[in-house]
Biopython code that builds the backbone (N, CA, C, O; Angstrom):
import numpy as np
from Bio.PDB.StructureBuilder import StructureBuilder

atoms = [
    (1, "UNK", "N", (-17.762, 45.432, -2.864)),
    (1, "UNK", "CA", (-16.990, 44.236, -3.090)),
    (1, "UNK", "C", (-17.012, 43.895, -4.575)),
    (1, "UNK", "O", (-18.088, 43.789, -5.162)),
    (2, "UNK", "N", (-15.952, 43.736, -5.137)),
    (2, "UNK", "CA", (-15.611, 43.452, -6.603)),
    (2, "UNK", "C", (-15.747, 41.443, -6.496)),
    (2, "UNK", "O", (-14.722, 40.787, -6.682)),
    (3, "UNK", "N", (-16.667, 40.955, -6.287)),
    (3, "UNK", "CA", (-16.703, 39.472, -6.393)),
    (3, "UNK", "C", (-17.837, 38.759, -7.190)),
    (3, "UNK", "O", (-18.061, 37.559, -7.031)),
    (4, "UNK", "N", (-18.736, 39.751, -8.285)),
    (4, "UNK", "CA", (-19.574, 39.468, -9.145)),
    (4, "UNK", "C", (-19.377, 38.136, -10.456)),
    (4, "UNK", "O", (-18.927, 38.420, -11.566)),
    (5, "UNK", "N", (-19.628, 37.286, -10.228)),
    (5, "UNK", "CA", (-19.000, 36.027, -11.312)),
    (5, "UNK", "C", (-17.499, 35.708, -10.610)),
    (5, "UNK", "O", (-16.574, 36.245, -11.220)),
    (6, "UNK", "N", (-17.236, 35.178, -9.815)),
    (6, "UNK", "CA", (-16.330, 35.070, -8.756)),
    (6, "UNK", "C", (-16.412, 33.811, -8.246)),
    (6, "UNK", "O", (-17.449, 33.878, -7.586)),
    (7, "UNK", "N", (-15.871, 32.402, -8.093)),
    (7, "UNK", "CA", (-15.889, 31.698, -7.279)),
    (7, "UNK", "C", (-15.065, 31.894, -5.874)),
    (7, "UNK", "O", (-13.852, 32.067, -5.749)),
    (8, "UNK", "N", (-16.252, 31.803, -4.669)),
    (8, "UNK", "CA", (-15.184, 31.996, -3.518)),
    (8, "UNK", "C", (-15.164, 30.779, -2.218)),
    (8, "UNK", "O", (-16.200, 30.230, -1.845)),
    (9, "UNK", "N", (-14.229, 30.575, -1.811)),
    (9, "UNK", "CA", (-14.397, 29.498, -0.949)),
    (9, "UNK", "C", (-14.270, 29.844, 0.297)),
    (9, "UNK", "O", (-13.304, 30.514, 0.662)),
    (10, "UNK", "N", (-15.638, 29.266, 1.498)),
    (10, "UNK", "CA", (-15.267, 29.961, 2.421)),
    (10, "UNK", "C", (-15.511, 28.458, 3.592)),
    (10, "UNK", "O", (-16.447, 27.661, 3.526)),
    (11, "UNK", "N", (-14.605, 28.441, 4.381)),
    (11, "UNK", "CA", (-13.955, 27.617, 5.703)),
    (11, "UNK", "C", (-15.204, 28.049, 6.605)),
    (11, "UNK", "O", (-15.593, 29.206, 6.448)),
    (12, "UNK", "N", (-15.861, 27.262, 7.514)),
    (12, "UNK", "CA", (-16.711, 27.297, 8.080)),
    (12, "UNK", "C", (-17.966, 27.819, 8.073)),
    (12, "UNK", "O", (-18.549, 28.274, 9.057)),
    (13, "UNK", "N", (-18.621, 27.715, 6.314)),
    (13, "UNK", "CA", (-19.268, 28.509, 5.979)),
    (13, "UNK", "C", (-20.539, 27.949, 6.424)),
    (13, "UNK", "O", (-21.467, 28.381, 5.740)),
    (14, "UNK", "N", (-21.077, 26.724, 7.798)),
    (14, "UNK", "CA", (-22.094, 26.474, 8.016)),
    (14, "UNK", "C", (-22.522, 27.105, 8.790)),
    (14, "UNK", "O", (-23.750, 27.042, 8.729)),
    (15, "UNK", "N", (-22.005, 28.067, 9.957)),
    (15, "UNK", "CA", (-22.743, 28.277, 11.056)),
    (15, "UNK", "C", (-21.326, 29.455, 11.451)),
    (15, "UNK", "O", (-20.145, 29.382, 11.111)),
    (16, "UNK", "N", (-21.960, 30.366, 12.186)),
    (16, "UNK", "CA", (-21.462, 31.890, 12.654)),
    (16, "UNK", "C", (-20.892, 32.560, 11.778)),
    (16, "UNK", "O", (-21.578, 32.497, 10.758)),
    (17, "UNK", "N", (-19.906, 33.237, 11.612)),
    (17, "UNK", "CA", (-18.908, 34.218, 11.053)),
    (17, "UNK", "C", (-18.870, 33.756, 9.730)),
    (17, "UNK", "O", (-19.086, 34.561, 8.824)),
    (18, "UNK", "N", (-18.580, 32.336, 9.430)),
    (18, "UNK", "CA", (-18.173, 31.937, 8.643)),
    (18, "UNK", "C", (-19.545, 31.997, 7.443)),
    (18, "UNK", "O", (-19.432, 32.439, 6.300)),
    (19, "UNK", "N", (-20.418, 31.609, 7.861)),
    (19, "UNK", "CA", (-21.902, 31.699, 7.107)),
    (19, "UNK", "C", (-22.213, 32.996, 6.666)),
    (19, "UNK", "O", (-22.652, 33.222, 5.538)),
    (20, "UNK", "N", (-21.951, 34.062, 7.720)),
    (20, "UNK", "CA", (-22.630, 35.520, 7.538)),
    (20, "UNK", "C", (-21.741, 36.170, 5.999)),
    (20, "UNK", "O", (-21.959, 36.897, 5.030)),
    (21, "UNK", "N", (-20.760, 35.414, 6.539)),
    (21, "UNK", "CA", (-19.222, 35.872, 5.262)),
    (21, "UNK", "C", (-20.013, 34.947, 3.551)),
    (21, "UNK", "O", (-20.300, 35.491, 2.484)),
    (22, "UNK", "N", (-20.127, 33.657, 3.888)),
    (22, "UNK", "CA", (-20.573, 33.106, 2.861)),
    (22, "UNK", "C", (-22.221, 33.624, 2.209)),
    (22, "UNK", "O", (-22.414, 33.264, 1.047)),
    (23, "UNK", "N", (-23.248, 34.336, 2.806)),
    (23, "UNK", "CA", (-23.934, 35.048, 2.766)),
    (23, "UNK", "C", (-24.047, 36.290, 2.248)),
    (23, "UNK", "O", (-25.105, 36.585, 1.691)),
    (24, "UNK", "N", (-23.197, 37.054, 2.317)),
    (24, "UNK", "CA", (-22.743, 38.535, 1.888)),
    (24, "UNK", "C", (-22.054, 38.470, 0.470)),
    (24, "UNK", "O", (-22.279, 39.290, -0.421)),
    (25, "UNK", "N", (-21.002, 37.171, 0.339)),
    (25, "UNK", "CA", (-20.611, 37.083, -0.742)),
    (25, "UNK", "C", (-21.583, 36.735, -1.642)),
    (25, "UNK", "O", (-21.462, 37.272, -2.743)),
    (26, "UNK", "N", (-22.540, 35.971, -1.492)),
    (26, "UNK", "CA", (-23.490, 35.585, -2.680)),
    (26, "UNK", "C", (-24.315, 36.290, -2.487)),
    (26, "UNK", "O", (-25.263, 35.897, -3.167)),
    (27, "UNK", "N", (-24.762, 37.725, -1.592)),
    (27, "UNK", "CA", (-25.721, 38.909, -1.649)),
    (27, "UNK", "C", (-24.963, 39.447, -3.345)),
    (27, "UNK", "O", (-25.642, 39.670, -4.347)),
    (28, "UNK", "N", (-23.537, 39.546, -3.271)),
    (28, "UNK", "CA", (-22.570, 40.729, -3.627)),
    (28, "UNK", "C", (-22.463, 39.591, -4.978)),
    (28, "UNK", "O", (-21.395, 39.858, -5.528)),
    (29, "UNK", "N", (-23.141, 38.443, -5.717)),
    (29, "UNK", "CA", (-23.168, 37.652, -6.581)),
    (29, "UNK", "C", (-22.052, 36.962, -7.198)),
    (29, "UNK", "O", (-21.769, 36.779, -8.382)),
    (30, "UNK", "N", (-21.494, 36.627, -6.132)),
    (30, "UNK", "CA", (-20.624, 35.302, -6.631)),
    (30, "UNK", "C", (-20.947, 34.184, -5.767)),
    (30, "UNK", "O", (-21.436, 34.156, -4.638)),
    (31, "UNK", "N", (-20.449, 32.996, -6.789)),
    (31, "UNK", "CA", (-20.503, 31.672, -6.255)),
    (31, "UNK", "C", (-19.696, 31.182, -5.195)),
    (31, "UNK", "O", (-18.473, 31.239, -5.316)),
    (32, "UNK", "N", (-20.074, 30.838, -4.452)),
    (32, "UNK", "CA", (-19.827, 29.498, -3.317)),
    (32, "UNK", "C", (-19.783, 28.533, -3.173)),
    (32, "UNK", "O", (-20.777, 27.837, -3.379)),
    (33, "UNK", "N", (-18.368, 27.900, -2.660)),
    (33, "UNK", "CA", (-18.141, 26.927, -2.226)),
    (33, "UNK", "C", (-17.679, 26.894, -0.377)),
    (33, "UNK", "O", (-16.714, 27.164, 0.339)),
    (34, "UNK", "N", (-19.157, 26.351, -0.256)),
    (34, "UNK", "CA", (-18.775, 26.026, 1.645)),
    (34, "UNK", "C", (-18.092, 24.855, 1.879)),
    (34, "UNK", "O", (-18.408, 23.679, 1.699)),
    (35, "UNK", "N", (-17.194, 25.331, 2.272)),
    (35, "UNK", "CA", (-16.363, 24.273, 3.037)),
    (35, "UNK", "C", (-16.717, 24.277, 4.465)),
    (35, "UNK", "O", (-16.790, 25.300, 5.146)),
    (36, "UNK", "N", (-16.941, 23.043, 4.896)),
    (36, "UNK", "CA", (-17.599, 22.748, 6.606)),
    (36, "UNK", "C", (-16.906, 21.039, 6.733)),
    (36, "UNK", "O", (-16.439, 20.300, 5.866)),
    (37, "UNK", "N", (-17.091, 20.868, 8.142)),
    (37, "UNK", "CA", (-16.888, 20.140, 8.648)),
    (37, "UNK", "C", (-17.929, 19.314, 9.369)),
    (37, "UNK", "O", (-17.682, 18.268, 9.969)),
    (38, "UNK", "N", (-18.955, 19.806, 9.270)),
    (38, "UNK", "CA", (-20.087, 19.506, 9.812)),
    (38, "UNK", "C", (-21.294, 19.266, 8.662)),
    (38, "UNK", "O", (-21.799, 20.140, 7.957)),
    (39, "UNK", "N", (-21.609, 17.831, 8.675)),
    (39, "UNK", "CA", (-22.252, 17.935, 7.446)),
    (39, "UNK", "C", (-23.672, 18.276, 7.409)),
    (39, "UNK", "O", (-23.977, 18.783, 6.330)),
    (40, "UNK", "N", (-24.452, 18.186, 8.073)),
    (40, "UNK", "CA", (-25.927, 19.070, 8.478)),
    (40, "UNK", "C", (-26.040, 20.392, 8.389)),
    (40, "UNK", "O", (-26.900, 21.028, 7.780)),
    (41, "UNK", "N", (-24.735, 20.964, 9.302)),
    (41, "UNK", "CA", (-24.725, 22.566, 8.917)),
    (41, "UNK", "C", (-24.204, 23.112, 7.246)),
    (41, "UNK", "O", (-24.544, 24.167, 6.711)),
    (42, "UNK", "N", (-23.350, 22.108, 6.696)),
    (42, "UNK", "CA", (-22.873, 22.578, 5.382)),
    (42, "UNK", "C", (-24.119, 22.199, 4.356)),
    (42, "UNK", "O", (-24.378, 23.082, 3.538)),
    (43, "UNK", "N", (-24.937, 20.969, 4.298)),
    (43, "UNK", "CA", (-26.081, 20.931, 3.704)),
    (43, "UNK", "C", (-26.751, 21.884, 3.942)),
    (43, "UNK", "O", (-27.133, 22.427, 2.905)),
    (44, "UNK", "N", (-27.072, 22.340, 4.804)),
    (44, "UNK", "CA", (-28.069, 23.698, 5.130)),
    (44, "UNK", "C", (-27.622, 24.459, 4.805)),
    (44, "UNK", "O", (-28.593, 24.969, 4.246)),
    (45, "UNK", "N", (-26.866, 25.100, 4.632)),
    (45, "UNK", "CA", (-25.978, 26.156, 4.459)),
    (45, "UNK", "C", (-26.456, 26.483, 2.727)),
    (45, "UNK", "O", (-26.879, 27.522, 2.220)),
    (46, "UNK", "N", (-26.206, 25.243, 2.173)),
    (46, "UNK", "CA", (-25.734, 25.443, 0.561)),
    (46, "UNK", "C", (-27.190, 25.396, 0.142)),
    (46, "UNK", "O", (-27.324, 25.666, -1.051)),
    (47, "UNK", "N", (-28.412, 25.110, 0.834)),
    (47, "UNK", "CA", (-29.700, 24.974, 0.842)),
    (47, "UNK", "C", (-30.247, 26.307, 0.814)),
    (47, "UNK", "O", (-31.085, 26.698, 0.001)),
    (48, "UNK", "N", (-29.648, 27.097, 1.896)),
    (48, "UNK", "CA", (-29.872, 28.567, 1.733)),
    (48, "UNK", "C", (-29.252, 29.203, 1.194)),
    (48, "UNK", "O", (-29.985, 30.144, 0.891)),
    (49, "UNK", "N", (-28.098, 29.420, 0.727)),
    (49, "UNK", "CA", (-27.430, 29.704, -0.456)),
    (49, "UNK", "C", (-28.026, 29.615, -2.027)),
    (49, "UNK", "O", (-27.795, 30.458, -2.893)),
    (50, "UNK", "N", (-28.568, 28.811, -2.142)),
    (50, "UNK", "CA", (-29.473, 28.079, -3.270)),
    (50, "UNK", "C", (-31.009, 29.065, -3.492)),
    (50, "UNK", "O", (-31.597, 29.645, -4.405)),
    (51, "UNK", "N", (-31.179, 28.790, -1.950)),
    (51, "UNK", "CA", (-32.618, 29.605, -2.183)),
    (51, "UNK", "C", (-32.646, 30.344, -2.353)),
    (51, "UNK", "O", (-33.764, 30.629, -2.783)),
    (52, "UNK", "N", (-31.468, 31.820, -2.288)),
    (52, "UNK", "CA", (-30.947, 32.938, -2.804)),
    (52, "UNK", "C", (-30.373, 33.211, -3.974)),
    (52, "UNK", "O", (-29.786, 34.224, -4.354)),
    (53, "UNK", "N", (-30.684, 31.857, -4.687)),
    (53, "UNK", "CA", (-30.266, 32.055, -6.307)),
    (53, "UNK", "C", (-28.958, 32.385, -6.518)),
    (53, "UNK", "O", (-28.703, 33.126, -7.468)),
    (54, "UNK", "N", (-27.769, 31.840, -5.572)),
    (54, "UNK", "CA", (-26.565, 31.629, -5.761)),
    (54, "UNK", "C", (-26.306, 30.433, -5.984)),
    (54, "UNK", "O", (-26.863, 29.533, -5.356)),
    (55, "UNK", "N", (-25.464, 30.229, -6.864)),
    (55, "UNK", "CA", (-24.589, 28.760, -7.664)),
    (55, "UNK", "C", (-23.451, 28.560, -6.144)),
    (55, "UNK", "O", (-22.486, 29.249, -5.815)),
    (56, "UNK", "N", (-24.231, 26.997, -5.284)),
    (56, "UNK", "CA", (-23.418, 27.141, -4.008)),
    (56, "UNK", "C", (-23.089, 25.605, -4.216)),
    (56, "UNK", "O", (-23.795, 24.872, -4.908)),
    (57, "UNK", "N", (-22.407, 25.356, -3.818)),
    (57, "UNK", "CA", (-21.604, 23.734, -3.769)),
    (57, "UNK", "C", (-21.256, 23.749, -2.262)),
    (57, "UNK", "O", (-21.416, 24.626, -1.413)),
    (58, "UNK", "N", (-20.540, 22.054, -2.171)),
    (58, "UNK", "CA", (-20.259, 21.772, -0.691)),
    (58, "UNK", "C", (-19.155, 21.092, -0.904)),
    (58, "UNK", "O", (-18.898, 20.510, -1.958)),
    (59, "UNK", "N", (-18.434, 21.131, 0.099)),
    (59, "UNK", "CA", (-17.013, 20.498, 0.331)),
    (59, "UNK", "C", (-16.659, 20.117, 1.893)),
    (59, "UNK", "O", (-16.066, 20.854, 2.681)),
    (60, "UNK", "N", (-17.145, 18.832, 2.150)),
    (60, "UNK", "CA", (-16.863, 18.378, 3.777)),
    (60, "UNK", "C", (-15.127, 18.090, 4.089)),
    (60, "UNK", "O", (-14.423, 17.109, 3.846)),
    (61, "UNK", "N", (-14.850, 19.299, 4.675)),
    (61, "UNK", "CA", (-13.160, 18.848, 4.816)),
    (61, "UNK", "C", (-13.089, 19.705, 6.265)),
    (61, "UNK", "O", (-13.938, 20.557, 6.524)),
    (62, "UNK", "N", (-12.104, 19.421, 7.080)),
    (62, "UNK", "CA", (-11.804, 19.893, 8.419)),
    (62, "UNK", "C", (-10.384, 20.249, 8.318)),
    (62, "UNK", "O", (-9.481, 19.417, 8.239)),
    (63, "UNK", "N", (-10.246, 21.353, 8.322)),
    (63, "UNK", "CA", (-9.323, 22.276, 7.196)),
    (63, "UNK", "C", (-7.549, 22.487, 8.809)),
    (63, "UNK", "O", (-6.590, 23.251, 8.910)),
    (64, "UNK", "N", (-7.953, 21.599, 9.435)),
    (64, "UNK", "CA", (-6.870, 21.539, 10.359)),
    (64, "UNK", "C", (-6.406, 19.853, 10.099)),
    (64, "UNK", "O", (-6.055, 19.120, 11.024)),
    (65, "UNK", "N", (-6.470, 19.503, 8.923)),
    (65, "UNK", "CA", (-6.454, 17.736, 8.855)),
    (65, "UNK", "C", (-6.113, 18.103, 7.151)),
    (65, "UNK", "O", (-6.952, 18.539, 6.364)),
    (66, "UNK", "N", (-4.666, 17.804, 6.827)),
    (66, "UNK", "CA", (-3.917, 17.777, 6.288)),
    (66, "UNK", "C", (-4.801, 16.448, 4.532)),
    (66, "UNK", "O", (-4.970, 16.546, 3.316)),
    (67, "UNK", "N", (-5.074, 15.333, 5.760)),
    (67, "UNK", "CA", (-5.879, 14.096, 5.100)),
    (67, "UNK", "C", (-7.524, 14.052, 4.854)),
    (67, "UNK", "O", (-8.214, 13.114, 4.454)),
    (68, "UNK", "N", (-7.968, 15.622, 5.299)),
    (68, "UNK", "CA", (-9.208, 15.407, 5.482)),
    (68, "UNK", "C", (-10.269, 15.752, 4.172)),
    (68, "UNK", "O", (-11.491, 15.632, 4.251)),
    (69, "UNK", "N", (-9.837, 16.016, 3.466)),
    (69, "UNK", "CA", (-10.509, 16.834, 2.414)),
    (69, "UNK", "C", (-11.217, 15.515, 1.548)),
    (69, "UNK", "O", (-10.656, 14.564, 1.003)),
    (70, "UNK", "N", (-12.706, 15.863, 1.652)),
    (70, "UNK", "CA", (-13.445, 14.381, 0.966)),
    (70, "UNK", "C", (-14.990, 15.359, -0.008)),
    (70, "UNK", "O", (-16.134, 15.456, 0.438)),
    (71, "UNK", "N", (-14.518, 15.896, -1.268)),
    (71, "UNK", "CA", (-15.565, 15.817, -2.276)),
    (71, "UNK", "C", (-16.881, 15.275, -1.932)),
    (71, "UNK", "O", (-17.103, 14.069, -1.828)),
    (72, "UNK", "N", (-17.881, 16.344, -1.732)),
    (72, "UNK", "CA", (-19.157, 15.871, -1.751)),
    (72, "UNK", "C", (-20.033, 16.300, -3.065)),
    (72, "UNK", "O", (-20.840, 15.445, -3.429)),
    (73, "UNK", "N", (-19.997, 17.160, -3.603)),
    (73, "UNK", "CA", (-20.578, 17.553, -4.974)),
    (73, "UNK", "C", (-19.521, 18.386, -6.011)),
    (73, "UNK", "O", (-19.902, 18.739, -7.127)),
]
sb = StructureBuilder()
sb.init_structure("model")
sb.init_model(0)
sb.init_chain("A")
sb.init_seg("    ")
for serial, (resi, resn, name, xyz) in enumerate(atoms, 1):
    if name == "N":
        sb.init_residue(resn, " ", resi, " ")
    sb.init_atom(name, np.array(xyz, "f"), 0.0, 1.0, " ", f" {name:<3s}", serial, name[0])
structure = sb.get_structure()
């Protein structure tokens, strides 16, 4: 994967598919931004992201909601 110094954003990156994806990308050293809908799983998420010495941010938005998109860091 060519995504070294890369910001990537990934949609359900707290929990299943979506995590394992946000995981691999910051194995493969680029940054993350999880986008979740769930804010316990997206805090955790960017918690372990972090502890892997990836530059990870959070973004609580529910990406089927046009109005939903609300900046958390």
């Amino acid at each position: 994967m060519r995504v070294r110094d890369k910001v990537t954003i990934v949609t359900g990156a707290g929990s299943g598919v979506g995590k394992a994806i946000a995981t691999r990308l910051a194995r493969e050293g680029a940054s993350v931004i999880v986008a979740e809908m769930n804010v316990q799983s997206m805090n955790d998420a960017v918690h372990e992201l972090e502890s892997m010495g990836c530059k990870a941010s959070e973004y609580n938005v529910d990406v089927r909601s046009p109005s939903s998109p609300r900046a958390r860091s």
